[in-house]
N, C-alpha and C positions, 0 to 999 in steps of 0.2 A: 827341458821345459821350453816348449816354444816359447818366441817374444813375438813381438809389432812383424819381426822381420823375416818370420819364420817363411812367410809363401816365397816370398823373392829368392830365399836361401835355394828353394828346389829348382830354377833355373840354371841350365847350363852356365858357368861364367859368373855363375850372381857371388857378390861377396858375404861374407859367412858372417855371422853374430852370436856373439858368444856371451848367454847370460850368466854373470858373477853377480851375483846379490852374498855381498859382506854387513858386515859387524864394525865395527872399529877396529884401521889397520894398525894396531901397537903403536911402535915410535911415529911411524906418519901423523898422529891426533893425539900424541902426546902421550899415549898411555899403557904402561909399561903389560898390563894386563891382553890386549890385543894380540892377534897375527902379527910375527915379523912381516913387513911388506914383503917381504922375497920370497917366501913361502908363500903366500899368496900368489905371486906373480908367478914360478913354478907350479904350481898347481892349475891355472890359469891358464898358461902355455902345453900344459900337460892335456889339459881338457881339449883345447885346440886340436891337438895333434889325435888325439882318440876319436875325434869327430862329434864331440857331446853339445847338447845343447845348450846346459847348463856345468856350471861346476860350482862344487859347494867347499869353499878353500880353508873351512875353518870348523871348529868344533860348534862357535857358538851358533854360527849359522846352518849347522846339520842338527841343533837342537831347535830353532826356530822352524825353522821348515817342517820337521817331527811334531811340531805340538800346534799345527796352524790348522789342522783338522778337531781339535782340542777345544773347550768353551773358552772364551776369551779371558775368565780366569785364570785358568791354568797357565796361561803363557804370561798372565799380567796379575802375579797375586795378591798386588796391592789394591787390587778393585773388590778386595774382599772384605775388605775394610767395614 
């Protein structure tokens, strides 16, 4: 997914940006439910080395991403209220 930085990235020499959009990272926010950080951080480094734009390091966040084309209930069921 390109970001802000994406033009500069196709310069010889330009340095690279690497969009991670997370979730909450488990023990990092306290919360046992999250990504272990380091699985995230491999994943991340993973994406680096493959040359992607984006990496998506987690379950919940390849679910967000999947449902953002979706009516904004479907991602937010409590607006159904």
């Amino acid at each position: 997914m390109p970001n802000s930085s994406y033009e500069d990235q196709e310069r010889p020499g330009a340095v690279r940006a690497e969009a991670l959009p997370g979730g909450p990272a488990g023990r990092a926010c306290g919360s046992p439910a999250g990504p272990d950080p380091r699985d995230v951080a491999v994943a991340a480094l993973d994406g680096i080395e493959a040359g992607a734009h984006e990496v998506l390091a987690d379950d919940t966040t390849r679910w967000v991403k999947s449902q953002l084309s979706a009516d904004l209930e479907a991602l937010y069921p409590q607006l159904n209220k």
